[in-house]
C-alpha positions in Angstrom: 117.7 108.0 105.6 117.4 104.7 103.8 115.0 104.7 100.9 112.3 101.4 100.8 109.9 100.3 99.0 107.7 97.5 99.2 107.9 95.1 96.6 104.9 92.7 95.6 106.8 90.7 92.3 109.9 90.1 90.4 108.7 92.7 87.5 108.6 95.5 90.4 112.0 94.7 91.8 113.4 94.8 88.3 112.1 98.7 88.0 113.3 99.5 91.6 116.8 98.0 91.7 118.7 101.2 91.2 117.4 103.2 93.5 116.9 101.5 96.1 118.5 101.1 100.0 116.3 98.5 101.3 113.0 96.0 99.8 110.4 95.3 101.8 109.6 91.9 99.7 105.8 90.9 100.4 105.9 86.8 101.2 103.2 84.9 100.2 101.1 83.6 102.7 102.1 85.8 105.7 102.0 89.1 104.5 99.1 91.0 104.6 98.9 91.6 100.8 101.0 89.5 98.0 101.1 87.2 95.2 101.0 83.4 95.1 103.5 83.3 92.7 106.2 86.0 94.1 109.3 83.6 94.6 110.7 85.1 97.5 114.3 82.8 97.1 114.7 84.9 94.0 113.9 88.0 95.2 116.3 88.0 97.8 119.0 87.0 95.4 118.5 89.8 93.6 118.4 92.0 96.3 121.9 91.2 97.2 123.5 91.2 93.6 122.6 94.7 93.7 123.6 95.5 97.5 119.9 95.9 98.5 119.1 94.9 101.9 115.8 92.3 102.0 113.5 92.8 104.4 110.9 90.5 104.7 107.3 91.2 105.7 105.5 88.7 107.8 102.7 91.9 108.5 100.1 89.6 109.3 97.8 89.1 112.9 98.4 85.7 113.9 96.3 83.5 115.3 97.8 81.0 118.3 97.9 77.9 116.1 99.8 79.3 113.6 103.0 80.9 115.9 104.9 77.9 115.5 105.0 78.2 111.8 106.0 81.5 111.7 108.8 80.3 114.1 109.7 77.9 111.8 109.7 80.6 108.7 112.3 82.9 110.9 114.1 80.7 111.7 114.7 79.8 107.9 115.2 83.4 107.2 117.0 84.1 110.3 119.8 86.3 109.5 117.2 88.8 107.5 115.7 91.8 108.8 111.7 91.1 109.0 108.7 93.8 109.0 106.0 93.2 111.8 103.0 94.4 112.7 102.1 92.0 115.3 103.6 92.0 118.9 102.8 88.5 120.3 105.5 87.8 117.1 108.2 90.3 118.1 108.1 88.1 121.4 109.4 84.9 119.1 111.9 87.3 118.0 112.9 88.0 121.7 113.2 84.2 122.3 115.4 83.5 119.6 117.7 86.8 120.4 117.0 88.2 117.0 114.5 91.4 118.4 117.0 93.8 116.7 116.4 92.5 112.9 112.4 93.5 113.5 111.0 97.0 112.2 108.0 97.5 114.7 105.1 98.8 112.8 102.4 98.8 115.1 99.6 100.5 113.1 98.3 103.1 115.6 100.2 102.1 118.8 103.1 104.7 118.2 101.6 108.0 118.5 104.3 110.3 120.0 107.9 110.7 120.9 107.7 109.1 124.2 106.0 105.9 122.6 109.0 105.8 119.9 111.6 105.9 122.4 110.1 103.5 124.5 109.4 100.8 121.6 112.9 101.6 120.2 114.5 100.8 123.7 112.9 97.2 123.4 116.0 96.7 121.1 113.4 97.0 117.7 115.7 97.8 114.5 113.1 100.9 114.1 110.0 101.6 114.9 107.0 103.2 112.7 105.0 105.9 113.8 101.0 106.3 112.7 99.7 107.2 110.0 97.3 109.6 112.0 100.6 111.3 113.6 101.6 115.1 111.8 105.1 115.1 110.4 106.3 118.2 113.1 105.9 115.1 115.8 107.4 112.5 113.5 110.7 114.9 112.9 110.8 115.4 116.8 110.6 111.7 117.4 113.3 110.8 115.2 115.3 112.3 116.9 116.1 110.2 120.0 114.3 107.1 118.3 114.9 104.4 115.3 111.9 105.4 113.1 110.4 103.8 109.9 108.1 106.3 108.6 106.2 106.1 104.8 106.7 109.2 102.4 104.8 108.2 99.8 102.4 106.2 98.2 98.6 104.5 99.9 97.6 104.4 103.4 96.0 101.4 104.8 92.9 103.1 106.4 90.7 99.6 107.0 91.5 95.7 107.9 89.3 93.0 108.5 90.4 89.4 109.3 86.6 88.7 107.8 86.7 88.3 104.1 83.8 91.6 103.5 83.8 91.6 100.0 83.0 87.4 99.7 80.2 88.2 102.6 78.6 90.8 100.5 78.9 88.8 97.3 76.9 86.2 99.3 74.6 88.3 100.9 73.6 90.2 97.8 74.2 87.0 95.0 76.6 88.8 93.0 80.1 88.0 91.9 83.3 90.2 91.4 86.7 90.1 90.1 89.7 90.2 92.3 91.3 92.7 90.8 91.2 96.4 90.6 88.4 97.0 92.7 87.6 100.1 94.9 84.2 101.5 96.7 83.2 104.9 97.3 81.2 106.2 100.4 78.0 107.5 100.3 78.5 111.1 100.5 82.5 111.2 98.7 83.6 110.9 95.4 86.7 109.7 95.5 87.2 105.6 94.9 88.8 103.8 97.6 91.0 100.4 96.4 90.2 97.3 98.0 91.5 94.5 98.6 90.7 90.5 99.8 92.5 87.4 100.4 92.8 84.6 102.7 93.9 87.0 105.5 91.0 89.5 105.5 89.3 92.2 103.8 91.6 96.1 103.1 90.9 99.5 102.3 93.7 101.9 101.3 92.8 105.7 101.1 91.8 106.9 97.6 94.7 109.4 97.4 98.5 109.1 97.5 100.8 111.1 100.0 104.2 112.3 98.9 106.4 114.0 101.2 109.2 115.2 99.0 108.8 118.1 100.1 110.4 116.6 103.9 113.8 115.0 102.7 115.4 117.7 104.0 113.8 117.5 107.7 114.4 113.5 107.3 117.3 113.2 108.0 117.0 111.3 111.2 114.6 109.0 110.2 116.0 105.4 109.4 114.3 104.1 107.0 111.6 106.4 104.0 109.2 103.9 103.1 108.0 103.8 99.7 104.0 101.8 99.3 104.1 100.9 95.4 101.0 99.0 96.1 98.6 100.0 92.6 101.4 101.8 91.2 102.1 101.0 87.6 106.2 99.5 86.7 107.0 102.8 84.7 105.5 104.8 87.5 107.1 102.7 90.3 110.8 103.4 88.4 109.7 107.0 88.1 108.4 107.7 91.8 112.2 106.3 93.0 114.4 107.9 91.1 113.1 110.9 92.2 112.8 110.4 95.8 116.7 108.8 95.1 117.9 112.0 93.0 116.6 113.9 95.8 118.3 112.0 98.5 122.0 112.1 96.5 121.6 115.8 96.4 121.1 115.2 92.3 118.5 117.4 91.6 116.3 119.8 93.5 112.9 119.7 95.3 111.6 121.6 93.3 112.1 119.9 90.0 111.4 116.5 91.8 108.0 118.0 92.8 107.7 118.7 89.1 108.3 115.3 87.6 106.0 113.8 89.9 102.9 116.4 89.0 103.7 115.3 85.4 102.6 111.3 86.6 98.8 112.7 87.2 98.4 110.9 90.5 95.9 112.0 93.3 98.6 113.3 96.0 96.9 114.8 99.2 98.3 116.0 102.3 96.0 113.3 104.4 97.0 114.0 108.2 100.7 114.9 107.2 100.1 118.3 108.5 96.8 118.2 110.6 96.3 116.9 114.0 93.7 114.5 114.4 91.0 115.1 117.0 87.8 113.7 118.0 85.6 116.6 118.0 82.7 115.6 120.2 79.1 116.0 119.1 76.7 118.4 120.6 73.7 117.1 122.5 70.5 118.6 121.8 68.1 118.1 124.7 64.7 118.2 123.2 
């Protein structure tokens, strides 16, 4: 298994260099989430001086009108692997003959074994199953399919290609900074970060997963992905070289486990270990 992480700026690459297979790097303007002033030229540089493979995440839903840019942007970045969530783009892929340098994640589309092996035999570097899907079916599918599948960090649980948060400012006449923000339902406690930019509105679960527990059974899988996203640099170093000590056979599970607890993060299981159902209401005839 190839460790990955997502990287968002230079200061986070610098902290994850050593320990790490693969960089998801986050381009400005058509990835979901980045930062205007990640230069993605030097990223990639760096990436290779330390034999990290880029990857480069064009995550976005694209609208018609703007496929021919994106064909234009791989095209640049041709001989790069690329991380996708849309399929009408994977299709531009397919035209140019590059479909085997894409990592398929198709939010809830992959929900089984069967589905994995049939997206991998479209020719996808790897796949990624949901986030909704138990680990048991996630080990089982790994092992006739190419699957990208994240161990740790925030879950995207909401998008909106409407920009909520600038709605609601309007709506209620108030004004907000950009950064560091998070809501909280109703009837929970626990805060929920949020995000907005020109693409839309996010929500990320209020809790972080970690699967360190797995590395053993994750063997198959391709690629361990690694979200950094609110993660402080110290933390971000720390979080790796674990995960990396772990997957050298450096140090046990059990002291990884450890050094994490000793970070004070919110780790839940989420759905690692629980099958999601929709458990239908009862009707009361009155």
């Amino acid at each position: 298994m190839k460790l990955v992480a997502s990287i968002y700026n230079l200061k986070q690459l610098e902290a994850a260099k050593e320990y790490l297979d693969c960089a998801i790097l986050m381009v400005p303007k058509y990835s979901l989430i980045y930062e205007n002033d990640f230069d993605l030229d030097k990223a990639i540089s760096i990436c290779k001086s330390q034999d990290i493979e880029p990857i480069l995440a064009i995550n976005r839903i694209y609208l018609e009108s703007e496929l021919e840019e994106i064909s234009i942007f791989i095209n640049k970045y041709s001989s790069y692997k690329f991380y996708v969530h849309d399929l009408g783009v994977t299709n531009l892929f397919k035209e140019k003959n590059l479909i085997n340098n894409v990592i398929l994640d198709a939010s809830t589309m992959v929900c089984n074994s069967m589905d994995a092996k049939l997206y991998t035999s479209f020719g996808f570097d790897a796949v990624s199953m949901s986030s909704e899907v138990p680990v048991c079916d996630v080990i089982n599918a790994a092992k006739d399919a190419s699957i990208f599948y994240q161990i740790f960090g925030r879950k995207l649980m909401f998008y909106s290609k409407r920009k909520l948060l600038s709605l609601y400012e309007k709506h209620s006449n108030t004004k907000y900074q950009r950064n560091d923000l998070s809501i909280k339902e109703e009837k929970r406690e626990e805060l929920m970060p949020i995000f907005e930019n020109e693409n839309g509105f996010y929500v990320y679960r209020s809790y972080f997963i970690n699967l360190l527990n797995e590395i053993p059974n994750f063997s198959k899988l391709k690629y361990g992905f690694c979200e950094i996203l609110t993660l402080k640099i110290d933390e971000i170093k720390e979080i790796l070289r674990i995960y990396q000590n772990i997957l050298n056979n450096c140090t046990s599970i059990e002291i990884g486990l450890s050094q994490i607890a000793r970070l004070s993060l919110n780790i839940q299981d989420g759905f690692a270990y629980t099958d999601s159902i929709h458990k239908k209401e009862k009707i009361i005839n009155e």
